[in-house]
BADREN-339048 format. One line per 8 residues: number of its first residue (from 1); their letters; for each residue x, y, z of C-alpha. Coordinates in nm, 3 decimals. Each point is the difference from the previous one (the first is absolute). Layout:
N
NUM> a> X,Y,Z  ...;
This chain:
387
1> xxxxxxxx> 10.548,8.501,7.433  0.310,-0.154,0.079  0.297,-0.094,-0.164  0.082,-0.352,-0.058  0.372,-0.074,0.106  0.250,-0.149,-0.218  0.302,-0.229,-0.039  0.044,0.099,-0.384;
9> xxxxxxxx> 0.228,0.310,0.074  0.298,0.204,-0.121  0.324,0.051,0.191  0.156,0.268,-0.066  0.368,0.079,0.186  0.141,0.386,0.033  0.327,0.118,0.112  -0.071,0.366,0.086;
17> xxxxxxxx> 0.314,0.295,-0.125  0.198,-0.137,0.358  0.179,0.322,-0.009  -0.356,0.261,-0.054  -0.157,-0.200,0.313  0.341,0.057,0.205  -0.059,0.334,-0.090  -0.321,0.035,0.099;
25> xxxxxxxx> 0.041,-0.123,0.293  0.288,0.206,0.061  -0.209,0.281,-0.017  -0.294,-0.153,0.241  0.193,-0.140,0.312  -0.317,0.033,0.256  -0.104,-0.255,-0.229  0.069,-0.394,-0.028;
33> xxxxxxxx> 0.079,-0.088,-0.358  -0.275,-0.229,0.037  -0.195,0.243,0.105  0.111,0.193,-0.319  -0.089,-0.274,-0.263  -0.319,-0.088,0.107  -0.035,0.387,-0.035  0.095,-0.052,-0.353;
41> xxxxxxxx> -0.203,-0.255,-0.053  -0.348,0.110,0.092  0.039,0.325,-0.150  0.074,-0.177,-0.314  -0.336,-0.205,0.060  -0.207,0.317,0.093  0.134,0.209,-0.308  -0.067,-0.299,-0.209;
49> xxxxxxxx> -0.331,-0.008,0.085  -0.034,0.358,0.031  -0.113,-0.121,0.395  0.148,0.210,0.243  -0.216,-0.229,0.245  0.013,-0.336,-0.031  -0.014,-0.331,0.191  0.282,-0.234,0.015;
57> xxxxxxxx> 0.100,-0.300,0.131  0.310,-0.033,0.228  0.176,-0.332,0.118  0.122,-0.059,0.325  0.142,-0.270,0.150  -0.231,-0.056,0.320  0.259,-0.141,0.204  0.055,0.166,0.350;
65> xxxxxxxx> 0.280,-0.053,0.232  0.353,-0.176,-0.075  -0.146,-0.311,-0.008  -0.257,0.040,-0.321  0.283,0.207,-0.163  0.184,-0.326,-0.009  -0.233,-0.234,-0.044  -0.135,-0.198,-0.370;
73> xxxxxxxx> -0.335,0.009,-0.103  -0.205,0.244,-0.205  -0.149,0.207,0.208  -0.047,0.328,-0.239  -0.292,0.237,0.031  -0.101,0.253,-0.250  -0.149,0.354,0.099  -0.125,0.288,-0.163;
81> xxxxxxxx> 0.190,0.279,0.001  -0.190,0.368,-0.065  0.228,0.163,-0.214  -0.075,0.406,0.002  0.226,0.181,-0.252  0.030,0.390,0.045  0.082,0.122,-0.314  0.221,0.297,0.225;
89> xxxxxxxx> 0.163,-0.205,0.183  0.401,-0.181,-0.090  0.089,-0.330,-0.011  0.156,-0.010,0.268  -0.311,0.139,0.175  -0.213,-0.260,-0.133  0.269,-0.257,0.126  -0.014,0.101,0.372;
97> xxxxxxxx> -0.428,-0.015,-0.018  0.025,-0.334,-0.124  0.266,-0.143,0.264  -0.213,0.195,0.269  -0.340,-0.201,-0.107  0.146,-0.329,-0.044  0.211,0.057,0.362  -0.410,-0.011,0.131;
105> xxxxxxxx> -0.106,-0.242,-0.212  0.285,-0.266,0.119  -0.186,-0.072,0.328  -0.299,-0.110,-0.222  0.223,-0.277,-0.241  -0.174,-0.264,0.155  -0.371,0.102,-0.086  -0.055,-0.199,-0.316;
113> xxxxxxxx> -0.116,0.209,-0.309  -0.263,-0.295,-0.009  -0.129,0.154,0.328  0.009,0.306,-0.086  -0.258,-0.072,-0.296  -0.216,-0.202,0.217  -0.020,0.283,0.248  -0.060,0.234,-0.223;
121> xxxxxxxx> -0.312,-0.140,-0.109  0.173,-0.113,-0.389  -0.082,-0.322,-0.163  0.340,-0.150,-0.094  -0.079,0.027,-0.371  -0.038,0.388,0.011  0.216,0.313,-0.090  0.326,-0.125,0.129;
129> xxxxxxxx> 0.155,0.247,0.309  0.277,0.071,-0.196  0.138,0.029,-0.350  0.354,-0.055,-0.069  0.220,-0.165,0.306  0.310,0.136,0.135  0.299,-0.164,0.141  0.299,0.098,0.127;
137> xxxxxxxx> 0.341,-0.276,0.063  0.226,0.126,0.223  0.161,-0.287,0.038  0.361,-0.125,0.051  0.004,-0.252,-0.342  0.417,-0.058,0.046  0.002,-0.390,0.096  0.270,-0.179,0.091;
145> xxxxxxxx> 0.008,-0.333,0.148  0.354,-0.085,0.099  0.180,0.219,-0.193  -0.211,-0.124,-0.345  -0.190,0.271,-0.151  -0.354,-0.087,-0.096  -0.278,0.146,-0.219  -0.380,0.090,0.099;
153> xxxxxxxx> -0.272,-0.111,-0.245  -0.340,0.079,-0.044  -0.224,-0.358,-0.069  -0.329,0.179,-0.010  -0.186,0.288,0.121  -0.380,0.035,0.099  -0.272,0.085,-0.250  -0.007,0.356,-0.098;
161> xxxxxxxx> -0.305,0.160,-0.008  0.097,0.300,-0.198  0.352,0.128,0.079  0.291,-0.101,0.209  0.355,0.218,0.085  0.252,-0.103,0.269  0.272,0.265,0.045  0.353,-0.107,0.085;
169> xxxxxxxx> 0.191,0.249,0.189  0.359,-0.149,-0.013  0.287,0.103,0.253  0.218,0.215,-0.314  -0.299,0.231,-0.019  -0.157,-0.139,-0.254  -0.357,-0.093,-0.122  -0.129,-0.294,-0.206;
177> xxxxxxxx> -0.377,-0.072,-0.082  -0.203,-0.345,-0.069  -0.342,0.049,-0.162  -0.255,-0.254,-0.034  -0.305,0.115,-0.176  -0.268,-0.234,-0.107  0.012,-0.103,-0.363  -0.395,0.052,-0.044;
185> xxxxxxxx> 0.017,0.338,0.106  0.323,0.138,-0.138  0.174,0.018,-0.404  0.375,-0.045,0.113  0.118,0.283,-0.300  -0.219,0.232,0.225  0.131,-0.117,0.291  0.349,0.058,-0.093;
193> xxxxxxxx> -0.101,0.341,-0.092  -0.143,0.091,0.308  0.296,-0.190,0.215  0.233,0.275,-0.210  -0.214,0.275,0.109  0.088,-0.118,0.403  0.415,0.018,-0.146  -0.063,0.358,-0.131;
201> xxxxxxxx> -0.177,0.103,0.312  0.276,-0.075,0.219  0.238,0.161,-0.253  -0.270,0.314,0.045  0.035,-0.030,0.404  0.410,-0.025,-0.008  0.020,0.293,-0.195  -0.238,0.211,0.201;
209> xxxxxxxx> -0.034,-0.112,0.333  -0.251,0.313,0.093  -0.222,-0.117,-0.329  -0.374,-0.001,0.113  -0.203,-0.345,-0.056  -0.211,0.176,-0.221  0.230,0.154,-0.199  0.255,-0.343,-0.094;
217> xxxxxxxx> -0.088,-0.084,-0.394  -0.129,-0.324,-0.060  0.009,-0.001,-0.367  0.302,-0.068,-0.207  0.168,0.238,-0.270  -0.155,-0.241,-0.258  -0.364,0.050,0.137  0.055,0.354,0.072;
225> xxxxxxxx> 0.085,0.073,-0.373  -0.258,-0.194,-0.130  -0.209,0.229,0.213  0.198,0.315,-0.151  -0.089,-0.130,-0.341  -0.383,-0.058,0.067  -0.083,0.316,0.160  0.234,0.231,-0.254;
233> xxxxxxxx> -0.329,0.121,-0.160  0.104,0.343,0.010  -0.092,0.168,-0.395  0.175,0.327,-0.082  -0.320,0.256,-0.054  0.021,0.307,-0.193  0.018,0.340,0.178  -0.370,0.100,-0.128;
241> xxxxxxxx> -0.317,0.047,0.194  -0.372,-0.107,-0.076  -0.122,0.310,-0.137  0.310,-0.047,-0.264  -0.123,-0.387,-0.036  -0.360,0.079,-0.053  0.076,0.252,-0.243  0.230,-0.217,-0.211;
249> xxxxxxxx> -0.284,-0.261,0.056  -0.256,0.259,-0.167  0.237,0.064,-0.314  0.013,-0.341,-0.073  -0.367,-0.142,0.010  -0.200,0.322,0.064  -0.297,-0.143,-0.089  0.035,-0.315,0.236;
257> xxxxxxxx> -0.265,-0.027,0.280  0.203,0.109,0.337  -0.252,0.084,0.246  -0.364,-0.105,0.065  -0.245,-0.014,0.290  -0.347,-0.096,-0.045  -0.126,0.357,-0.123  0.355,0.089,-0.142;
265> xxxxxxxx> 0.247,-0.066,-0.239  0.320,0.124,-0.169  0.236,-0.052,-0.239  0.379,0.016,0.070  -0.081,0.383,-0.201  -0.251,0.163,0.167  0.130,-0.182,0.358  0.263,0.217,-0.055;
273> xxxxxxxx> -0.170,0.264,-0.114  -0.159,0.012,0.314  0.324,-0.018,0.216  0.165,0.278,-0.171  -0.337,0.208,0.068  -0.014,-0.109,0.362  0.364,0.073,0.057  -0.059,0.392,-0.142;
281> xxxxxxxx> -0.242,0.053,0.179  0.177,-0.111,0.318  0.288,0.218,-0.076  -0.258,0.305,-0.047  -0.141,-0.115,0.343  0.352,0.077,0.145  0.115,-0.388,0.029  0.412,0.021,-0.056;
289> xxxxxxxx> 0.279,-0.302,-0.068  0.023,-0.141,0.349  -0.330,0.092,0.122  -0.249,-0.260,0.151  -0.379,-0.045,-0.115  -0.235,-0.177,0.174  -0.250,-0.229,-0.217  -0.349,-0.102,0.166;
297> xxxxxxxx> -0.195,-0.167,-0.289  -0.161,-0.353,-0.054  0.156,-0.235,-0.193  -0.054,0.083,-0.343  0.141,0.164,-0.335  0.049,0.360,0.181  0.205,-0.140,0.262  0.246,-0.192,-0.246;
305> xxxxxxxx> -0.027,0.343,-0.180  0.071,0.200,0.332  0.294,-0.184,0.062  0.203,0.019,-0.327  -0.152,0.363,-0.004  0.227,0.082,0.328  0.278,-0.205,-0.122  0.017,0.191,-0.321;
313> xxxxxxxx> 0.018,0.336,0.189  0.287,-0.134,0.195  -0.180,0.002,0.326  -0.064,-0.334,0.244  -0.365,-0.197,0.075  -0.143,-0.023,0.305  -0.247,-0.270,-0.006  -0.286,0.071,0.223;
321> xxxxxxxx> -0.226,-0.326,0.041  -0.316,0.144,0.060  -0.145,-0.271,0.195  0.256,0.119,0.336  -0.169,0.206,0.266  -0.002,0.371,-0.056  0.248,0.004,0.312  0.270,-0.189,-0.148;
329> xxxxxxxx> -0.019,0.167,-0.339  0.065,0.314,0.156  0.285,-0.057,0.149  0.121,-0.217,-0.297  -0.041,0.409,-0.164  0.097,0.167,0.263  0.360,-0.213,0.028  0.042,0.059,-0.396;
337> xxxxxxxx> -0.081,0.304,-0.061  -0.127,-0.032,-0.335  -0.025,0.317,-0.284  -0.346,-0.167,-0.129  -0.285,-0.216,0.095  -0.129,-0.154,-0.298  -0.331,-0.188,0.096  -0.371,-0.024,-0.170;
345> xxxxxxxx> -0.283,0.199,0.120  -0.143,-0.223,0.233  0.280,-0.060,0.195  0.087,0.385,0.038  -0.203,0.043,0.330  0.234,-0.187,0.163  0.298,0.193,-0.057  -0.156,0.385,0.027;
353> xxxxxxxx> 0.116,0.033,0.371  0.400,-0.015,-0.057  0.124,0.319,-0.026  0.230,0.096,-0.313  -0.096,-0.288,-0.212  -0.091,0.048,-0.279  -0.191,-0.246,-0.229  -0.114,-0.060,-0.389;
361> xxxxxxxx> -0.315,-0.227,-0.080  0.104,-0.266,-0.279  -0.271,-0.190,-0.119  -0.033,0.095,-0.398  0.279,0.008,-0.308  0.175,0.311,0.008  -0.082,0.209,-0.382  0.297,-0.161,-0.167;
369> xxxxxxxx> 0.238,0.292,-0.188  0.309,0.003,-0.146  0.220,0.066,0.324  0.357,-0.091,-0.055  0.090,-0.279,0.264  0.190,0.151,0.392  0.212,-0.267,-0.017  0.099,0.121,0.323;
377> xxxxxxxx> 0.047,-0.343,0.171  0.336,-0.140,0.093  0.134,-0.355,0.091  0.119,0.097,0.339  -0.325,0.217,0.117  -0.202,-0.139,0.242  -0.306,-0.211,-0.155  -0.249,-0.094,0.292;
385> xxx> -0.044,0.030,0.340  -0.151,-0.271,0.181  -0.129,-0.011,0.370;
């Protein structure tokens, strides 16, 4: 629904780095220096947000001809303004859009935003047309009245609905900000925070004048380290491999259930038993340390067994789900090349076609002997290949 406005509101004055925005607009003269803070100051809205297309409202003075320039009375309009934010583009890109739309949208300044609701079919207590409102002074604010210089000051503003910033482009070059932001929608610690993120964007934009939009930083070196420190989860690992870890597993609780499926089980002793037999017989099959082997088996104590059984002979698994067309599991073989098919009997139709592959029907325990373990895998070979 809509937002309720308010007269409860923080004010919030800025004097931007005078010397960064002469810069920057050193660097941009196609553009107004107006042109170039209200730039600023909608990218700093959109990358807030994380919006690179938002609505805004602008205010212009609907006075046309000499005669309402000069003339009392409040007469302002407020209109939204479609910001579009390419995250490719420069600031001083962005800057000559944005002077381009509101150039067309000055002829409008007298079509009241209340008519614009109306005509758009909008109740006036729905989503508002715009979020935050934008406006930029460029006025002459030197008075003097017979040779006594005099002072402007503000009595009161308007209700804010949500958030308020006139820019002041002064004559030096430089930039100064007013923000009004309603008090029931905004803390004013947070506020500050964010208004420092607008000084360190133009500090961003001085320094680089080619910087992208997408690519200024918003966050501060505080925030970014606190970010460091809650992501460093990196934990040192030792250079082993999980036929080493299963093994050392084994010595320590051999007897320990390890593997089980509703017709099978094993203890951390005999699973390894099992591995060690698999993985001899895979070498006597001809599969070699860097070799490939293909597994097509249901889920189940074999294919836990199948796996560790390839890993201890130093070769990589190919996981086959059998469930895929035979199509796509032939070229899934035929793009690996694997030594060894290792599949159950049922499934071994399937496969009979491909030429050179050759395959080994795991369903049962291997006779468990007294093999001394390959111990032929290595932390950098290859573990699995995945399609």
């Amino acid at each position: 629904g809509g937002r309720a406005a308010g007269s409860d509101i923080w004010r919030m004055k800025l004097e931007m780095n005078a010397d960064a925005f002469r810069r920057l607009a050193g660097y941009a003269p196609q553009c107004q220096p107006a042109d170039l803070a209200l730039a600023l100051t909608t990218l700093w809205l959109g990358r807030l947000c994380n919006r690179m297309d938002y609505a805004a409202g602008f205010i212009f003075m609907r006075r046309m001809g000499s005669a309402a320039l000069t003339s009392t009375g409040p007469v302002l309009n407020v209109l939204p303004l479609a910001v579009h934010i390419d995250a490719q583009e420069t600031l001083a890109d962005l800057a000559m859009r944005l002077a381009a739309q509101l150039k067309k949208m000055r002829r409008h300044q007298r079509y009241d935003a209340e008519q614009i609701v109306r005509d758009s079919g909008k109740a006036a207590g729905d989503e508002p047309l715009f979020g935050p409102v934008l406006n930029v002074k460029v006025f002459d604010y030197q008075l003097d009245i017979d040779g006594v210089q005099a002072l402007t000051h503000t009595l009161a503003t308007g209700p804010v609905n949500d958030l308020e910033l006139a820019l002041f482009p002064d004559e030096t070059g430089g930039l100064s900000l007013e923000i009004l932001a309603n008090k029931a929608r905004y803390d004013e610690a947070e506020l500050r925070r964010h208004v420092a993120r607008l000084t360190a964007l133009l500090a961003q934009f001085a320094a680089d004048p080619a910087l992208r939009c997408g690519e200024a930083e918003m966050l501060s070196a505080d925030e970014l380290a606190r970010l460091a420190a809650v992501n460093d989860t990196a934990v040192p690992l030792p250079a082993t491999t999980l036929s080493a870890l299963v093994a050392d597993q084994a010595r320590k609780t051999p007897d320990a259930p390890a593997l089980a499926d509703a017709h099978w089980q094993f203890s951390y002793r005999e699973m390894r038993q099992q591995v060690v037999a698999l993985a001899q017989l895979l070498r006597q099959r001809g599969v070699k340390p860097g070799d490939s082997v293909a597994v097509a088996l249901p889920r189940s104590v074999f294919l836990t067994l199948a796996l560790h059984g390839i890993v201890e002979a130093g070769a990589a698994w190919l996981p086959l789900d059998t469930g895929y067309p035979d199509d796509r599991l032939r070229m899934m073989l035929e793009d690996a090349r694997p030594s060894l098919l290792i599949t159950s009997a049922d499934q071994l139709a399937r496969f009979s076609d491909i030429p050179g592959l050759e395959s080994l029907c795991y369903q049962q325990p291997l006779a468990a002997g007294d093999e001394a373990p390959l111990a032929l895998s290595k932390p950098d070979h290859t573990a699995y290949i995945i399609f």
